[in-house]
N, C-alpha and C positions, 0 to 999 in steps of 0.2 A: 582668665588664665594667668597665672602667675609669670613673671617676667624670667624666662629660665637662665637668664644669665644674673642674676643673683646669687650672692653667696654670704656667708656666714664672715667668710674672708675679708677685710677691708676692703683689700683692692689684688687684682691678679699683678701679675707683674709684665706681662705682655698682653696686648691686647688681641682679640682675639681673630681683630681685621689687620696685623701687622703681621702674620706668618710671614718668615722666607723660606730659602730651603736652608739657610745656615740659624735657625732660630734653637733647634734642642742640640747642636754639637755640641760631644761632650755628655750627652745626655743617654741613660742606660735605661731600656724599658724591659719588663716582663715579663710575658704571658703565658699564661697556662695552657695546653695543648689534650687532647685524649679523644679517644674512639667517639663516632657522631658529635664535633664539632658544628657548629654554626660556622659554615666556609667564610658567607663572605664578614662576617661581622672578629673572625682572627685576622681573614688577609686583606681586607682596604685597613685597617687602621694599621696594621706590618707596616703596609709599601706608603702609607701617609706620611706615619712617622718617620722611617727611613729616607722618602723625599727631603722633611725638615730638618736632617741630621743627625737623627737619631742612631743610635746601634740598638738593634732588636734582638733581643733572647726568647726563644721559645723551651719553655721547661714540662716534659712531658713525665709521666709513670718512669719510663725511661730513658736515655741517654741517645740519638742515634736512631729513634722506634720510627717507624715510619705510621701515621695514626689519621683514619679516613672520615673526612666532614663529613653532614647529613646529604650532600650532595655528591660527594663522591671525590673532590678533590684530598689531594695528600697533602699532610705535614710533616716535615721530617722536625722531630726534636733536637733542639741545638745542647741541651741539658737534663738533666734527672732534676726531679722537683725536688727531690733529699740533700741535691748537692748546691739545691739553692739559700742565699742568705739575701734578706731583706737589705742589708747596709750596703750592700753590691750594685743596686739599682736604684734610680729615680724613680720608678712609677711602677703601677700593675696596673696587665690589662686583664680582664677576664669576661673571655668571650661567653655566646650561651651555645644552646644546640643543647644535645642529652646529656653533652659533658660534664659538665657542673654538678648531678645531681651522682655521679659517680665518685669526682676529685672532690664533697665536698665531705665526705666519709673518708680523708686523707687525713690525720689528722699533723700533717706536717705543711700540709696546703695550709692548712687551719691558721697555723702558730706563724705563717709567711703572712698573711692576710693581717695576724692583727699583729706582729710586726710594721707592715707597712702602717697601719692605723696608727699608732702608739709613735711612730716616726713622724708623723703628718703630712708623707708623701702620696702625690696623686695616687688613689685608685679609680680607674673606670671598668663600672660594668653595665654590660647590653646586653637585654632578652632576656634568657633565663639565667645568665651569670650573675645575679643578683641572690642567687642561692646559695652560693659560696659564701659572699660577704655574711648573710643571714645566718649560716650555720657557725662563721666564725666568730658571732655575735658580736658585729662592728658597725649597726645600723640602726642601733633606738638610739631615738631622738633626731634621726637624719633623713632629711628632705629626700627623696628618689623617686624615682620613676622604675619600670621592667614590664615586662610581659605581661598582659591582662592576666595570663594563665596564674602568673603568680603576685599579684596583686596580694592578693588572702596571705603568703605568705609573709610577703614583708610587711604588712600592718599587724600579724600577729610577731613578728621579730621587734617590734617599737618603732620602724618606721613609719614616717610621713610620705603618704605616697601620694604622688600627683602624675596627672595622666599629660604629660609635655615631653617633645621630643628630645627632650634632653634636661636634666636637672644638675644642678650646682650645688651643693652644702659642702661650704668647707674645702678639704682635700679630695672629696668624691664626688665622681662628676658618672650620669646614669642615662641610658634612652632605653627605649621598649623593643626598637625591631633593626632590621637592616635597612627599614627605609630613612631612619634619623641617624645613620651613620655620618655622611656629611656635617648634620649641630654635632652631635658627640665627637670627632676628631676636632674638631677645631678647640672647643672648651678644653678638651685633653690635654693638647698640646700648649693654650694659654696657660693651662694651671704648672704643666710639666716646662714650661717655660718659664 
């Protein structure tokens, strides 16, 4: 198995055993929000990052929406995703769940996505959120990991797909389920560190 803390990157700039809770203050994250959500794979990395200092934006279809995970818990949207600008924030997060395969027929999610790429600021995605990045065509050539389901797609997009709880290339950092939430927030927060 490939060492998943590897990256294209030299070197990260915090390491990924020195988290505190003051390591991303100052630091502005992301994420996409919308109907059938993956609960827990938006709210542990929210209250992760938030722990570390973070300020968390969640930018939904709309402003205010209140928008129900596959499990039933709510999101309220802090943002409209139109009235989002990649230069605003450090990082994306982009949860899975059904979501993804709806926001990625967005094509303003789209032009945020490969904003952040083109900036070279962290993006993390988990499970099926890896369809967004794919649709945004911000992953040939790039090491990843997602969902078995969608394997096929990101080796047809030009990724390098490896089956590891968490993958590193670069500014993008990838895991498959909610069981590798724990590897995926910590890489996150080193890269966004």
């Amino acid at each position: 198995m490939t060492d998943p803390t590897s990256s294209s990157n030299p070197a990260t700039a915090v390491s990924i055993d020195s988290v505190s809770p003051q390591t991303l203050v100052g630091k502005r994250v992301l994420s996409f929000v919308g109907e059938i959500y993956e609960d827990l794979e938006l709210w542990y990395p929210k209250l992760r990052l938030i722990e570390a200092g973070a300020e968390f934006f969640v930018a939904g279809p709309k402003a205010g929406e209140k928008y129900n995970g596959k499990l039933g818990y709510p999101c309220v949207s802090d943002l409209a995703i139109d009235a989002c600008e990649a230069h605003s924030f450090d990082g994306l997060l982009v949860p899975g769940g059904f979501m993804p395969d709806k926001l990625r027929r967005d094509p303003k999610v789209l032009q945020l996505v490969r904003d952040f790429d083109a900036a070279k600021k962290p993006i993390a995605a988990i499970c099926h959120g890896g369809w967004i990045p794919i649709s945004a065509g911000v992953y040939r050539g790039i090491r990843v990991t997602g969902s078995p389901g969608i394997k096929d797609d990101l080796v047809n997009a030009g990724a390098i797909f490896e089956d590891a709880s968490v993958v590193v290339d670069g500014h993008h950092v990838s895991s498959r389920r909610p069981d590798d939430l724990p590897d995926f927030c910590r890489h996150f927060i080193a890269l966004l560190a």
